[in-house]
N, C-alpha and C positions, 0 to 999 in steps of 0.2 A: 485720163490723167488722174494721179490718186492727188487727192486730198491733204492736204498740211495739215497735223494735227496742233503742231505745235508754231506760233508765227517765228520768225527769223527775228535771234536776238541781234543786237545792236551796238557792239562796247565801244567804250569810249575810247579814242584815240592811244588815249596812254596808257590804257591797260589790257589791249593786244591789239597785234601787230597781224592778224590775219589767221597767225597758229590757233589758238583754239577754231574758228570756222572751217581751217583748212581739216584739222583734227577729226572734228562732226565730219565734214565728208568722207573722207578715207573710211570711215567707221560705217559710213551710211553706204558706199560702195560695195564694204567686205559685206553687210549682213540682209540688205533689201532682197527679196524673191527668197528666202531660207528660213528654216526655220531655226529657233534653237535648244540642244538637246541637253546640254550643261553649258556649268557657267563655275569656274574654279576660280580662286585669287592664290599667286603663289609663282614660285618660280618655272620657268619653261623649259624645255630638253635641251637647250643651248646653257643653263646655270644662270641665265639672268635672274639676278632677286631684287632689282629694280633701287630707288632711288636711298644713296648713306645706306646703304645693308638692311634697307628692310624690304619688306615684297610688295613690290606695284604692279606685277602682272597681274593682270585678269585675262584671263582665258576664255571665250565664248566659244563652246563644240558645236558646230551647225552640222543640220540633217545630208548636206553633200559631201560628208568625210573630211572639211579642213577645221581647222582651229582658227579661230581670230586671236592675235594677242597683243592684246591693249599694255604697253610699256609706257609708266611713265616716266616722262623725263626731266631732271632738275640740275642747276650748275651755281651753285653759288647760293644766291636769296631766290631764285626761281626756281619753279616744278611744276609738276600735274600728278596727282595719283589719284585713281579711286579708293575712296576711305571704303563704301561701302557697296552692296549692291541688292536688290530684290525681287528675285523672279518671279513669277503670276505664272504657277504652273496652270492653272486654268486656261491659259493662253497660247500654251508654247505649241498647241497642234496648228496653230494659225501662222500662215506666213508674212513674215515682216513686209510691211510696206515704207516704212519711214524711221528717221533717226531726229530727235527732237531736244530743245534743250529748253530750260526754265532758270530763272536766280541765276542771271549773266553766266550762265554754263556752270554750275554749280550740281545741277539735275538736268541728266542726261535722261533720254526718254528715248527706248524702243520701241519701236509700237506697229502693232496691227490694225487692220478693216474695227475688230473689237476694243481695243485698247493697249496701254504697255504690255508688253510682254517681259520688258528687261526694265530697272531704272539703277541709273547710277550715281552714287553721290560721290562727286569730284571736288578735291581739293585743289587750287591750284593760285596761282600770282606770278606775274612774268616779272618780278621784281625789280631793280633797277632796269630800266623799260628798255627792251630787247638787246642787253648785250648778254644774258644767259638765255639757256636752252631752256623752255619749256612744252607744253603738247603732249600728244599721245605722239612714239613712235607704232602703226598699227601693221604687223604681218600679219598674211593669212599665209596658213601651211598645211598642206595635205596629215593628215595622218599616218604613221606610220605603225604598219603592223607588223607585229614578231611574227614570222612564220613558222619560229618554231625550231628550224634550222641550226645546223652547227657545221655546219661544211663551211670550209676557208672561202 
């Protein structure tokens, strides 16, 4: 059994509803046993450029050829977006064991056997308390290669 690095935070009733915890999972599903090989903030192959026209995707490229792509989501007074993020290339040969948060989910934490490998500074508020959408929406999607190809 691996190790907690980070304890399980705890919110308060009325400032979520489960979605951020659910969030941390989905995140902790896509990226645990992998590594990661980049890490992009921006829009993804589908044109999403995330929350009012600006760009909340973050992209994490793991070492098994998919993308992770953290969307976030906002409707009204609520959202989630990563402001920022910062890789510990020192780290990224190590495979992830855990997905961790700190500052009532404000700092997301990837982390290996040695430490983060990823941290993410999350902005978010579920505003008037859950009748908007907030969270990470989280796909993972293979990579898609150009072969190069031009036959119909």
């Amino acid at each position: 059994m691996v190790e907690t690095k980070y304890p399980e935070e705890v919110l308060p009733e009325d400032a979520d509803d489960g979605t951020m915890v659910e969030s941390k999972k989905a995140l902790e599903e896509a990226v645990v046993g992998h590594r990661i090989v980049s890490v992009d903030k921006g829009s993804d192959q589908n044109g999403y450029h995330g929350l009012y026209g600006g760009e909340s995707t973050t992209i994490i490229t793991l070492d098994n050829g998919h993308r992770v792509f953290l969307r976030g989501e906002g409707d009204c007074c609520a959202y989630t977006d990563v402001r920022e993020f910062l890789l510990h290339p020192d780290k990224v040969d190590h495979i992830i064991t855990g997905v961790g948060t700190t500052g009532e989910y404000t700092t997301w934490h990837i982390y290996a056997d040695m430490g983060d490998v990823l941290e993410l500074t999350v902005d978010w508020t579920c505003g008037n308390p859950f009748y908007y959408a907030y969270g990470f929406n989280i796909e993972v999607e293979p990579i898609e290669e150009d072969s190069g190809s031009t036959a119909p």
